[in-house]
mmCIF file of the N, C-alpha and C atoms, coordinates in Angstrom:
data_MODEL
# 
_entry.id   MODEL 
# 
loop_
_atom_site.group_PDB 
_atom_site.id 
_atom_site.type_symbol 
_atom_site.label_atom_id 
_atom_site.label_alt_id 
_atom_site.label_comp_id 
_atom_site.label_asym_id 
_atom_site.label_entity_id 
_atom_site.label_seq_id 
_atom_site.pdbx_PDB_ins_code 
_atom_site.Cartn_x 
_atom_site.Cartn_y 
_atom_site.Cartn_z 
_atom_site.occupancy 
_atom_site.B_iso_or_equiv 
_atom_site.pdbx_formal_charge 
_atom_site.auth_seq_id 
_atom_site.auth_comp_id 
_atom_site.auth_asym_id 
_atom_site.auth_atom_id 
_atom_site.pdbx_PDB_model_num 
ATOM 1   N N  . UNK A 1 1  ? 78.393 131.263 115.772 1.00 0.00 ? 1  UNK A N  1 
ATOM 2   C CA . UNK A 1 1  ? 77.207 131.994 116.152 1.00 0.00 ? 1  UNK A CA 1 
ATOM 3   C C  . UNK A 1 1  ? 76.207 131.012 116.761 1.00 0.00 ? 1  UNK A C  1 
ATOM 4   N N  . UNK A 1 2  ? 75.821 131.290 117.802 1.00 0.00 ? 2  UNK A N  1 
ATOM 5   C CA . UNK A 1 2  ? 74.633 130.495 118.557 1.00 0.00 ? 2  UNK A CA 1 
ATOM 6   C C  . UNK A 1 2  ? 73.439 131.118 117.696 1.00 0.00 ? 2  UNK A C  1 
ATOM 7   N N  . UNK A 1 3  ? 72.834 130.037 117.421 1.00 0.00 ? 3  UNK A N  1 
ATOM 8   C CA . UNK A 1 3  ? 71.263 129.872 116.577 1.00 0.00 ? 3  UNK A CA 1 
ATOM 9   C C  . UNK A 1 3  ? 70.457 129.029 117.705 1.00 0.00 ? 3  UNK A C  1 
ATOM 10  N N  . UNK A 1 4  ? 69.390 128.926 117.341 1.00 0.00 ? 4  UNK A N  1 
ATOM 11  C CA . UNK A 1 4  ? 68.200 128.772 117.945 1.00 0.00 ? 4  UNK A CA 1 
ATOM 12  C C  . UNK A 1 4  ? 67.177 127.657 116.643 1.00 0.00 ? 4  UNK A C  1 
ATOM 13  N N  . UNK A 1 5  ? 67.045 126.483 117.054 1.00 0.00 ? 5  UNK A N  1 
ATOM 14  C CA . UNK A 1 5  ? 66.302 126.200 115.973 1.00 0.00 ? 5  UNK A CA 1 
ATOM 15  C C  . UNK A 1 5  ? 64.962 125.385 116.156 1.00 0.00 ? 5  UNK A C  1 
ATOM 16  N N  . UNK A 1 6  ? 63.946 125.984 115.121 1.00 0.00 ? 6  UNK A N  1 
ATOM 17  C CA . UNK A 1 6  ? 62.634 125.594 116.016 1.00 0.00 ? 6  UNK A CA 1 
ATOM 18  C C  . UNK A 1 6  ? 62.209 124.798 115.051 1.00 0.00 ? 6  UNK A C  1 
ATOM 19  N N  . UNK A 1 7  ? 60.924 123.740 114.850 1.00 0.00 ? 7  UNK A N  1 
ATOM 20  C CA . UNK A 1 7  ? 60.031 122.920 114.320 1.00 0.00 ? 7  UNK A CA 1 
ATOM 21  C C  . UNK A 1 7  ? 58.998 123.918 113.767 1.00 0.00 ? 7  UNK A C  1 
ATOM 22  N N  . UNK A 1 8  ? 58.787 123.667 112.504 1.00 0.00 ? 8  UNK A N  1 
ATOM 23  C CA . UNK A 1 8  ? 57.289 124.122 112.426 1.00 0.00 ? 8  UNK A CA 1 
ATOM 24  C C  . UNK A 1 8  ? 56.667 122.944 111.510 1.00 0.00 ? 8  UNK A C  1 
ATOM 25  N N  . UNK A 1 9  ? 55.105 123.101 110.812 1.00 0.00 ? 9  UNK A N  1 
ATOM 26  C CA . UNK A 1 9  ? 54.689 121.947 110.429 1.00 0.00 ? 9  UNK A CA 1 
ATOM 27  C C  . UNK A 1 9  ? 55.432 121.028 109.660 1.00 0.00 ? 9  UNK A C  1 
ATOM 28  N N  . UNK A 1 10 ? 55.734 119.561 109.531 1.00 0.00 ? 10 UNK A N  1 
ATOM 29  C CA . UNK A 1 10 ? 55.582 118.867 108.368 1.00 0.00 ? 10 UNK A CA 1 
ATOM 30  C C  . UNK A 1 10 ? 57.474 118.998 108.560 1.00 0.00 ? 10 UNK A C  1 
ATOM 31  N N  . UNK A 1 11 ? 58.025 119.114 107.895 1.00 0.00 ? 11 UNK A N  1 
ATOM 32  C CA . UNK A 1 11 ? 59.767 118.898 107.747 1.00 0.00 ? 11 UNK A CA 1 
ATOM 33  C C  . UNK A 1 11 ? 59.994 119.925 107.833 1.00 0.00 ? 11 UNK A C  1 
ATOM 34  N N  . UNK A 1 12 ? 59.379 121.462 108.184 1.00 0.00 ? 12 UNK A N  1 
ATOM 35  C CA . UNK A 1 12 ? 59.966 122.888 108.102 1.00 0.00 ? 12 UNK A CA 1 
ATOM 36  C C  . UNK A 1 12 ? 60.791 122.797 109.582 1.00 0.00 ? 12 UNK A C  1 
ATOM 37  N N  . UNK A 1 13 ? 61.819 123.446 109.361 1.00 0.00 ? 13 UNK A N  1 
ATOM 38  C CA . UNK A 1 13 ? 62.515 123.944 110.176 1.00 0.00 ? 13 UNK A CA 1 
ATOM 39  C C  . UNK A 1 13 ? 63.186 125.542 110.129 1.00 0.00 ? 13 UNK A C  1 
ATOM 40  N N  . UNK A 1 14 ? 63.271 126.467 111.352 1.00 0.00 ? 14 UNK A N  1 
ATOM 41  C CA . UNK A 1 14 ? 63.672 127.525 111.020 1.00 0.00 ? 14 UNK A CA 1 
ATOM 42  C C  . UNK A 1 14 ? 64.676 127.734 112.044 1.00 0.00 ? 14 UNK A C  1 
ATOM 43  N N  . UNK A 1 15 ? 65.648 128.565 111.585 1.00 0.00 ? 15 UNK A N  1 
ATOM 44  C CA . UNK A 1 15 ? 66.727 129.077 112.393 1.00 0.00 ? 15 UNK A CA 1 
ATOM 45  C C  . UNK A 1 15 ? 66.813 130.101 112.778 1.00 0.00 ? 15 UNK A C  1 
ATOM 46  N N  . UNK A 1 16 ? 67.026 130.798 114.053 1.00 0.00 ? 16 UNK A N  1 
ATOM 47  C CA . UNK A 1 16 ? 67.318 132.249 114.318 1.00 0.00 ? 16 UNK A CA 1 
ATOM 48  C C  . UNK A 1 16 ? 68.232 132.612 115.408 1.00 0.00 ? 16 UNK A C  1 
ATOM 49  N N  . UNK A 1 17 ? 69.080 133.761 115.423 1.00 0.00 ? 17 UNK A N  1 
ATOM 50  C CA . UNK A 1 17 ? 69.319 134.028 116.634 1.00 0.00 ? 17 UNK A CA 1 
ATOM 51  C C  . UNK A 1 17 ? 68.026 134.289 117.815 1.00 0.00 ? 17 UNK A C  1 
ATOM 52  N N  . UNK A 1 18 ? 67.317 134.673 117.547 1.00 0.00 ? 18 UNK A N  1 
ATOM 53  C CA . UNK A 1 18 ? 66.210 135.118 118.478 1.00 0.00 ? 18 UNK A CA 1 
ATOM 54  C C  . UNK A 1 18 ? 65.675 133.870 119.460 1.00 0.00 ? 18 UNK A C  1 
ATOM 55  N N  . UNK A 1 19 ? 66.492 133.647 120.411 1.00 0.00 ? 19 UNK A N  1 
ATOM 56  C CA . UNK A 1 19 ? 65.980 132.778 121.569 1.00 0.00 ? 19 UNK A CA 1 
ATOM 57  C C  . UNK A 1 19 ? 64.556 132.491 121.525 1.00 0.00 ? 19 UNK A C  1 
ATOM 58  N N  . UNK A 1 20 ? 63.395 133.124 121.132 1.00 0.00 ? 20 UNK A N  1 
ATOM 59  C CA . UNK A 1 20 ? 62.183 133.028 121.165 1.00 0.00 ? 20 UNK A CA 1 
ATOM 60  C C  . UNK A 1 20 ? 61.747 132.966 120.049 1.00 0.00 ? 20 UNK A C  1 
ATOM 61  N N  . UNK A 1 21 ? 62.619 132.947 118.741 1.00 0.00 ? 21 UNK A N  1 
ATOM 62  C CA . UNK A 1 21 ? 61.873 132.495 117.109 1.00 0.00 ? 21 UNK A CA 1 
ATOM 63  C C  . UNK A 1 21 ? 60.689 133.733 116.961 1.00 0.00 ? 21 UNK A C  1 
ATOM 64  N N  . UNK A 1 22 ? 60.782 134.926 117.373 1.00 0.00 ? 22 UNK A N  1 
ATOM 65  C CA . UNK A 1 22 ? 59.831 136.064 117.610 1.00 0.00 ? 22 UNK A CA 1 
ATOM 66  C C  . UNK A 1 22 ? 59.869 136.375 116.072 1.00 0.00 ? 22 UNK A C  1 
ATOM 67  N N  . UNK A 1 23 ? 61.147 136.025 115.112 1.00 0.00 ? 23 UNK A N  1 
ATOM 68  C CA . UNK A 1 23 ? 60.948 136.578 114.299 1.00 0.00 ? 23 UNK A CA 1 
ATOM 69  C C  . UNK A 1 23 ? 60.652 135.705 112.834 1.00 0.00 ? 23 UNK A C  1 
ATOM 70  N N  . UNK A 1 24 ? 60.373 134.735 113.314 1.00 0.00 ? 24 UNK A N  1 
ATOM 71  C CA . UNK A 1 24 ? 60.328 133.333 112.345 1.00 0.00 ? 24 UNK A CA 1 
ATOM 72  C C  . UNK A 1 24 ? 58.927 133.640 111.735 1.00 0.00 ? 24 UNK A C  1 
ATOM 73  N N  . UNK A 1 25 ? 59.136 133.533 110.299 1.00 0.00 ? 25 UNK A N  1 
ATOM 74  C CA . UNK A 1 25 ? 57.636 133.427 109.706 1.00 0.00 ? 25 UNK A CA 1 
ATOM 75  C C  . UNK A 1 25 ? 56.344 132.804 110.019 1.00 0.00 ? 25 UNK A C  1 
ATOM 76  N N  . UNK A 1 26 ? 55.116 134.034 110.021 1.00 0.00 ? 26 UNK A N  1 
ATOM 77  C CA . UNK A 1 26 ? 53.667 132.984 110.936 1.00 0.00 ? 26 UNK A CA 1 
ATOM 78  C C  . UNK A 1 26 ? 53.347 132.316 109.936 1.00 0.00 ? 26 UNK A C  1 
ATOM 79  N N  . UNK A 1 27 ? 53.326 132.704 108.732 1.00 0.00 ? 27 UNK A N  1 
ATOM 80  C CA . UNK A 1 27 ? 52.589 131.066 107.802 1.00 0.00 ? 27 UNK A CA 1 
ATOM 81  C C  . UNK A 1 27 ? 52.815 129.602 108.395 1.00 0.00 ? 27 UNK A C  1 
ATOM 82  N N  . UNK A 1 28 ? 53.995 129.624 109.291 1.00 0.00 ? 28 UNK A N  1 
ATOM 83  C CA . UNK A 1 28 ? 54.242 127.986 109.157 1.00 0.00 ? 28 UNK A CA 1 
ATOM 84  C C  . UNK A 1 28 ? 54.165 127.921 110.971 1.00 0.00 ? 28 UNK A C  1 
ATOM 85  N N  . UNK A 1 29 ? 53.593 128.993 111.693 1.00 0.00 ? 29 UNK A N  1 
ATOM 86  C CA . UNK A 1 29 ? 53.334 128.663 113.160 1.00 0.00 ? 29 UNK A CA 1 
ATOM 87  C C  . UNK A 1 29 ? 52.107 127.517 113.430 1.00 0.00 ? 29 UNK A C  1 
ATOM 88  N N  . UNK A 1 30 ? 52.761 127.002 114.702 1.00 0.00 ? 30 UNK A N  1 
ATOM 89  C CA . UNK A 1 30 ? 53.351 127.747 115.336 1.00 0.00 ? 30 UNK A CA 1 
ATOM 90  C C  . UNK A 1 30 ? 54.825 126.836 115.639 1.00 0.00 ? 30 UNK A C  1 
ATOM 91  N N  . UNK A 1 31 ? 55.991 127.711 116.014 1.00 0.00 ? 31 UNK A N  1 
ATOM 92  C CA . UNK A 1 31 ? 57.145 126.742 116.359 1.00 0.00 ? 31 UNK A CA 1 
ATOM 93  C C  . UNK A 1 31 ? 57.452 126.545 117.412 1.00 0.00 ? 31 UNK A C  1 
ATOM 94  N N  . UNK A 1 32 ? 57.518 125.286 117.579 1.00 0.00 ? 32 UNK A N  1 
ATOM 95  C CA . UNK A 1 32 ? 58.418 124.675 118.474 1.00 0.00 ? 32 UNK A CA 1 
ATOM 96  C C  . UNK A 1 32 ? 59.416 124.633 118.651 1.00 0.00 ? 32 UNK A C  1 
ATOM 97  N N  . UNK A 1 33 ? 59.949 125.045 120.361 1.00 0.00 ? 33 UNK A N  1 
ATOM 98  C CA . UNK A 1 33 ? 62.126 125.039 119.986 1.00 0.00 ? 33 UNK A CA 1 
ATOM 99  C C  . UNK A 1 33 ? 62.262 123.781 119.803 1.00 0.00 ? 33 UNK A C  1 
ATOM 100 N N  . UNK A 1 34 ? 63.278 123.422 119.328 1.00 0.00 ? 34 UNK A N  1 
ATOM 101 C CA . UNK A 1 34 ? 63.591 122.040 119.073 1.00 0.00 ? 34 UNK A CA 1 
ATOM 102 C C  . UNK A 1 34 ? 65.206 121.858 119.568 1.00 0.00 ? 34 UNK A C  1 
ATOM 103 N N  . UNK A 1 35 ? 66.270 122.781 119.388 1.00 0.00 ? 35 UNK A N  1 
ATOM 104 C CA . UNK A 1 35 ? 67.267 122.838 120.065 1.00 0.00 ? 35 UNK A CA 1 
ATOM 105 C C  . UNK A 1 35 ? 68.131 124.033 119.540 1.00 0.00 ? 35 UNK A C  1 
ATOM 106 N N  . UNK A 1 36 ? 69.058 124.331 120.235 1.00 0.00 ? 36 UNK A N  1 
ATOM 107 C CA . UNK A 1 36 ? 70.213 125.113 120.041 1.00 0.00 ? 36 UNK A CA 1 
ATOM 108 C C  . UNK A 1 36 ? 71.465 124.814 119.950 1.00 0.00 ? 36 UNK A C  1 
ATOM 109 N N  . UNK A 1 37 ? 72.122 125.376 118.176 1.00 0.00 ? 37 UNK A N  1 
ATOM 110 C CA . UNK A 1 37 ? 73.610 125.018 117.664 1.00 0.00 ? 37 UNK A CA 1 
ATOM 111 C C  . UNK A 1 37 ? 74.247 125.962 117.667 1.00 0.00 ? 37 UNK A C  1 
ATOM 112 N N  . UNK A 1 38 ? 75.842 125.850 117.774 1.00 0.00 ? 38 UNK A N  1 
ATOM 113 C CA . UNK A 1 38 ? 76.536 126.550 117.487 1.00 0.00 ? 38 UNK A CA 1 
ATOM 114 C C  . UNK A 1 38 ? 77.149 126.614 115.987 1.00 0.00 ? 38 UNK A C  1 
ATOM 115 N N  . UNK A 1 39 ? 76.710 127.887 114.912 1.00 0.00 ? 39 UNK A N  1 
ATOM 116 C CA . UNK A 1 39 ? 76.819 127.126 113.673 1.00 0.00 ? 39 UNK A CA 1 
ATOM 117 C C  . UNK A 1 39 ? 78.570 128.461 113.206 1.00 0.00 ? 39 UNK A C  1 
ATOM 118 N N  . UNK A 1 40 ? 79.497 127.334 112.658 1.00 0.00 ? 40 UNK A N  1 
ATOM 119 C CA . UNK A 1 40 ? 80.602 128.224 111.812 1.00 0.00 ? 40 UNK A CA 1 
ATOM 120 C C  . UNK A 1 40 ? 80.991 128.031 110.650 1.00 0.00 ? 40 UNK A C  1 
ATOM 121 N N  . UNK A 1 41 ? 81.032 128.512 109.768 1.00 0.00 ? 41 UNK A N  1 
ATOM 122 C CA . UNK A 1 41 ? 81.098 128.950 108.391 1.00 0.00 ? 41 UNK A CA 1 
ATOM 123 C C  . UNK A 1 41 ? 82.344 127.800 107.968 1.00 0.00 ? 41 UNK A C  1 
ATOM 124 N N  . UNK A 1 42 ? 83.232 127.675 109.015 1.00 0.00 ? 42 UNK A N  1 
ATOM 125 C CA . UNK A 1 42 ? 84.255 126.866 108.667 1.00 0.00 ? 42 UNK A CA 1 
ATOM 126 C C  . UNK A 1 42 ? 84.310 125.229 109.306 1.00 0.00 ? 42 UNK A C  1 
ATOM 127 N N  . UNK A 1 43 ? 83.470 125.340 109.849 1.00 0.00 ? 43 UNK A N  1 
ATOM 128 C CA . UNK A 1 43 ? 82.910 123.865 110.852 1.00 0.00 ? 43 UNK A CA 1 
ATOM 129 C C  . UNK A 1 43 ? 81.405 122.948 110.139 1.00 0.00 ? 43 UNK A C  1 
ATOM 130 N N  . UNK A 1 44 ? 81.296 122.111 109.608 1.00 0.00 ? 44 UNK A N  1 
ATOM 131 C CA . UNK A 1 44 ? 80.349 121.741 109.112 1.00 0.00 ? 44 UNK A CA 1 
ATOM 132 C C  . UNK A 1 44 ? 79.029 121.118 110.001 1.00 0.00 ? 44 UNK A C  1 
ATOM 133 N N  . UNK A 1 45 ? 77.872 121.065 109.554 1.00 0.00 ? 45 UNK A N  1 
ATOM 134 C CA . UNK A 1 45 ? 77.209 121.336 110.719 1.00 0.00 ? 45 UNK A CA 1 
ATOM 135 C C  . UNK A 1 45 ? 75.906 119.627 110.410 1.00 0.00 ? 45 UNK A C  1 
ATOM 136 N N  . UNK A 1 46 ? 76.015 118.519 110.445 1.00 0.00 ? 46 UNK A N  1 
ATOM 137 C CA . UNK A 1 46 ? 74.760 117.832 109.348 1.00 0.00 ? 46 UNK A CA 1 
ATOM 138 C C  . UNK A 1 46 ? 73.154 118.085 109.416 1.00 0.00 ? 46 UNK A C  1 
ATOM 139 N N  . UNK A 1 47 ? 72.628 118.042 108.494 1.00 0.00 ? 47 UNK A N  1 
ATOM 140 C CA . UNK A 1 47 ? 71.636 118.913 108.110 1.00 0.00 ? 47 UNK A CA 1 
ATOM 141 C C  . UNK A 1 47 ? 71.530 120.236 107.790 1.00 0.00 ? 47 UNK A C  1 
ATOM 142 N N  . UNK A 1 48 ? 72.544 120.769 107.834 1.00 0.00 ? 48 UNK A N  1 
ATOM 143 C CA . UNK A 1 48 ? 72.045 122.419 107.563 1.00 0.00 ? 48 UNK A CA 1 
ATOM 144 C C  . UNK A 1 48 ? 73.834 123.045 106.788 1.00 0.00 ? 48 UNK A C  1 
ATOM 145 N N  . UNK A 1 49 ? 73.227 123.793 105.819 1.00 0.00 ? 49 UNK A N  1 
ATOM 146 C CA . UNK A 1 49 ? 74.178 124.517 105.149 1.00 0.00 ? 49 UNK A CA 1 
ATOM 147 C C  . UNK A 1 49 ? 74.706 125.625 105.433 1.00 0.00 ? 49 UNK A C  1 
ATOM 148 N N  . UNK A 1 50 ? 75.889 125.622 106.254 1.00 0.00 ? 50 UNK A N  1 
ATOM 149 C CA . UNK A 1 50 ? 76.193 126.727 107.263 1.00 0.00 ? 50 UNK A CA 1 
ATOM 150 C C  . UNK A 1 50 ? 76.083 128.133 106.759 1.00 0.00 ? 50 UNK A C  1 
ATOM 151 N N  . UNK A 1 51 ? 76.674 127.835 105.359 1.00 0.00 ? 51 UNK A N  1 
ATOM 152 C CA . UNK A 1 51 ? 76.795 129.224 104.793 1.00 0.00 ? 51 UNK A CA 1 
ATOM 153 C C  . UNK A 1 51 ? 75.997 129.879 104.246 1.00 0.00 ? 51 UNK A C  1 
ATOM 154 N N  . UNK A 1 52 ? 75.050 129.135 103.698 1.00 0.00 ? 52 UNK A N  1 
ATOM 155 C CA . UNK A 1 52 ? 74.075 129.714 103.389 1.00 0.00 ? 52 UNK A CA 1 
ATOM 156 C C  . UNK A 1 52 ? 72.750 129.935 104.359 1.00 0.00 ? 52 UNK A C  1 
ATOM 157 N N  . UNK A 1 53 ? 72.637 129.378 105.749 1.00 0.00 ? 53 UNK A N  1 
ATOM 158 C CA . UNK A 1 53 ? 72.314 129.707 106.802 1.00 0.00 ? 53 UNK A CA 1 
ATOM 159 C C  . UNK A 1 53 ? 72.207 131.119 107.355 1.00 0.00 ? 53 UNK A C  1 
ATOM 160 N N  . UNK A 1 54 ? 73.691 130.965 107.582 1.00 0.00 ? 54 UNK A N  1 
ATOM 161 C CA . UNK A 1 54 ? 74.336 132.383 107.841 1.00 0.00 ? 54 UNK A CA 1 
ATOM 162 C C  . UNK A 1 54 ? 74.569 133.517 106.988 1.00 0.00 ? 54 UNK A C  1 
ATOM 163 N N  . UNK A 1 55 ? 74.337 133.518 105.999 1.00 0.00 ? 55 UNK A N  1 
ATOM 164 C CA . UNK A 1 55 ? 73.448 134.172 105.056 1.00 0.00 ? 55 UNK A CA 1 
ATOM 165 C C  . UNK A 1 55 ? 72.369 134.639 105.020 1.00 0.00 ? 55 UNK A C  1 
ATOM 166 N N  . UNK A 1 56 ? 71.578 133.892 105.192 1.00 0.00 ? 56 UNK A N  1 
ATOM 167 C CA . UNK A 1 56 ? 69.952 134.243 105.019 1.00 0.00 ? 56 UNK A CA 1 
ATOM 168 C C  . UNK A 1 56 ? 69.937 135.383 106.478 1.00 0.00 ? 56 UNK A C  1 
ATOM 169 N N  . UNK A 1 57 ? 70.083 134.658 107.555 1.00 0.00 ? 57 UNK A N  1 
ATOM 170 C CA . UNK A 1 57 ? 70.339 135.283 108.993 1.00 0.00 ? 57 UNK A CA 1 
ATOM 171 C C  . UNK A 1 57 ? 70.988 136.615 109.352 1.00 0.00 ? 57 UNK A C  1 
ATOM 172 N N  . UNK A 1 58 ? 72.425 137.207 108.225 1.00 0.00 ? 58 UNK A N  1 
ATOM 173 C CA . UNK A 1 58 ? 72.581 138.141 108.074 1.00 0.00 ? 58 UNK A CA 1 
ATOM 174 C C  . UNK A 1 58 ? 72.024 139.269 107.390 1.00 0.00 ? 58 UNK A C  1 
ATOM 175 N N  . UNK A 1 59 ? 70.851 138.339 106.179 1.00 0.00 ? 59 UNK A N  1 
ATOM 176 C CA . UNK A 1 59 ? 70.571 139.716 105.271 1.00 0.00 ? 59 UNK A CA 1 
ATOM 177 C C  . UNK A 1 59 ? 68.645 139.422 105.942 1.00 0.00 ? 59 UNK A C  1 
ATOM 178 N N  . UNK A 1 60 ? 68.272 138.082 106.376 1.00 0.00 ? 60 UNK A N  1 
ATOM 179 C CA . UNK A 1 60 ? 66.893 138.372 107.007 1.00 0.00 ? 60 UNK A CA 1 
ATOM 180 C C  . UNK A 1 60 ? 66.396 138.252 108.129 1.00 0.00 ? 60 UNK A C  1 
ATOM 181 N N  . UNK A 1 61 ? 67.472 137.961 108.879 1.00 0.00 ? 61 UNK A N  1 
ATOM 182 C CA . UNK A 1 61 ? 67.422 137.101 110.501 1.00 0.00 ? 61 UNK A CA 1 
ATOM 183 C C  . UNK A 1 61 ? 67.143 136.049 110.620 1.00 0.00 ? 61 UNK A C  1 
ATOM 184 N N  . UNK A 1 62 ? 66.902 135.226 109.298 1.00 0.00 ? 62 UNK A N  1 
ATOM 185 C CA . UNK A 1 62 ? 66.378 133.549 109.476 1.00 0.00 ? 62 UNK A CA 1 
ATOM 186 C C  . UNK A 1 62 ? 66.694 132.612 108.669 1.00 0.00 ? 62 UNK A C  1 
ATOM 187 N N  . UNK A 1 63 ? 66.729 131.511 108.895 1.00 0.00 ? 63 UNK A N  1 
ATOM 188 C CA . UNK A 1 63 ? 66.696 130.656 107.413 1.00 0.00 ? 63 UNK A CA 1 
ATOM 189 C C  . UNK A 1 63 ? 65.895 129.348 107.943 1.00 0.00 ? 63 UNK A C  1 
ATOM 190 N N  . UNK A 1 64 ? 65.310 129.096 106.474 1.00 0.00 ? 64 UNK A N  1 
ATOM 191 C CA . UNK A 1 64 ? 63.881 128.500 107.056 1.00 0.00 ? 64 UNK A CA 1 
ATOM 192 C C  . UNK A 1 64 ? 64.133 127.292 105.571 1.00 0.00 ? 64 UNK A C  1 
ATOM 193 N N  . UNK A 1 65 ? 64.263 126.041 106.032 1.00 0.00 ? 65 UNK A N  1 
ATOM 194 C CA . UNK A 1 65 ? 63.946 124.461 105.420 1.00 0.00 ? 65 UNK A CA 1 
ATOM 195 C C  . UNK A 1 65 ? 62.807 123.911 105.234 1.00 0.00 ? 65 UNK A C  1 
ATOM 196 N N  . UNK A 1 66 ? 62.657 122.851 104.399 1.00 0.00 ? 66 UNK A N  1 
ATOM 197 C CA . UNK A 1 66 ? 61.230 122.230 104.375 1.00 0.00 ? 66 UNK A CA 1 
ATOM 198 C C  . UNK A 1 66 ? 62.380 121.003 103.711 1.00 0.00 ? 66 UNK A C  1 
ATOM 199 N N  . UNK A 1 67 ? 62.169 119.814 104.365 1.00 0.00 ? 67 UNK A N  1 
ATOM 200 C CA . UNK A 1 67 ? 63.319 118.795 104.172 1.00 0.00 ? 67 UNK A CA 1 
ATOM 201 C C  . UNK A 1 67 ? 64.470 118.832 103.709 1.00 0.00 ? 67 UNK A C  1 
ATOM 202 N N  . UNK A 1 68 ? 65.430 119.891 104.179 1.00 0.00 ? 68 UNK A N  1 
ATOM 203 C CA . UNK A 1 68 ? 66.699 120.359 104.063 1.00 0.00 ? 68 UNK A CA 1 
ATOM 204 C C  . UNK A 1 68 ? 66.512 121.077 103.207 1.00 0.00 ? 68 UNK A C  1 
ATOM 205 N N  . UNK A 1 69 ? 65.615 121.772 102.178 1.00 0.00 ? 69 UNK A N  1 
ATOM 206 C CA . UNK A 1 69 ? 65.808 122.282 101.644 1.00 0.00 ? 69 UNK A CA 1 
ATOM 207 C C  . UNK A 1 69 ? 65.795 123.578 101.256 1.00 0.00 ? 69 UNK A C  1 
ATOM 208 N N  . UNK A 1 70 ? 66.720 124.518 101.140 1.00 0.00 ? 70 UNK A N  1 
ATOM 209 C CA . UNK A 1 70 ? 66.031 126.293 101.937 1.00 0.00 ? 70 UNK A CA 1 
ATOM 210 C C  . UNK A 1 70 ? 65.116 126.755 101.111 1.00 0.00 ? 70 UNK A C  1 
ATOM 211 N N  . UNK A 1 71 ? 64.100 127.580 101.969 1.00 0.00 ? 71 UNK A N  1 
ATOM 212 C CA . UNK A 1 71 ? 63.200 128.117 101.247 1.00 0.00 ? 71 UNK A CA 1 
ATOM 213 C C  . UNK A 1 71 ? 63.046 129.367 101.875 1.00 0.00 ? 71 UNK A C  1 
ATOM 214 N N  . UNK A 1 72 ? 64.251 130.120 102.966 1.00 0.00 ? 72 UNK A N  1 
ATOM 215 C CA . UNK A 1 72 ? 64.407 131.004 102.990 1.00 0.00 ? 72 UNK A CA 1 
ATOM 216 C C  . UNK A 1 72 ? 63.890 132.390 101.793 1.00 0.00 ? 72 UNK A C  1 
ATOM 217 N N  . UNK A 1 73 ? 64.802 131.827 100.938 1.00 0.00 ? 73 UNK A N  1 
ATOM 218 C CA . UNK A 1 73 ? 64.524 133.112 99.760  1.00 0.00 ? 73 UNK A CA 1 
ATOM 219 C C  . UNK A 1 73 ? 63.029 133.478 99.426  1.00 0.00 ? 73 UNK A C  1 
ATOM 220 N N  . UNK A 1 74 ? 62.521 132.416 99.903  1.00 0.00 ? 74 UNK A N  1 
ATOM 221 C CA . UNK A 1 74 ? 60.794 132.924 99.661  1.00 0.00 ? 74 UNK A CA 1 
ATOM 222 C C  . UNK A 1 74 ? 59.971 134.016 100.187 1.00 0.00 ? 74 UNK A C  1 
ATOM 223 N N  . UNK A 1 75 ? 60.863 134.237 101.342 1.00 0.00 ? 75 UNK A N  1 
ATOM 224 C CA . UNK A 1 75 ? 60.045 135.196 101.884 1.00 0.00 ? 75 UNK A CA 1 
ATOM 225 C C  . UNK A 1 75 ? 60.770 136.651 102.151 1.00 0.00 ? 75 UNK A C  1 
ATOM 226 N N  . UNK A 1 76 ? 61.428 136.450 101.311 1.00 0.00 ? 76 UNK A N  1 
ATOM 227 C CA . UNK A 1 76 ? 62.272 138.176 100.986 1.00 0.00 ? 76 UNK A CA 1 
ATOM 228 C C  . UNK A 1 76 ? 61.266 139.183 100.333 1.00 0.00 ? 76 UNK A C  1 
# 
């Protein structure tokens, strides 16, 4: 799956399909793209935990780090 991954303050990072991060949480705007991966469940990816990535992305459209560490679930 092509992701999209942007900067926001301080070590946050967020992931989305959404080419434009339209749907990335505003508490931590604003983001910056920073680049685009191709992420697979069976391909390991460094820095980011594919599966649980792709997780968050299926059940919220995003998954969102603060020095590798997800903090996705926070904003369910």
């Amino acid at each position: 799956m092509l992701l999209h991954l942007f900067r926001g303050p301080g070590r946050v990072f967020g992931l989305t399909a959404d080419a434009n991060g339209a749907n990335l949480p505003a508490q931590f705007a604003p983001w910056a793209p920073f680049k685009s991966v191709e992420l697979n469940r069976d391909r390991a990816t460094p820095g980011v935990d594919s599966a649980a990535c792709l997780d968050d992305i299926a059940q919220q459209g995003f998954h969102i780090t603060d020095a590798h560490v997800r903090i996705a679930d926070q904003f369910i």
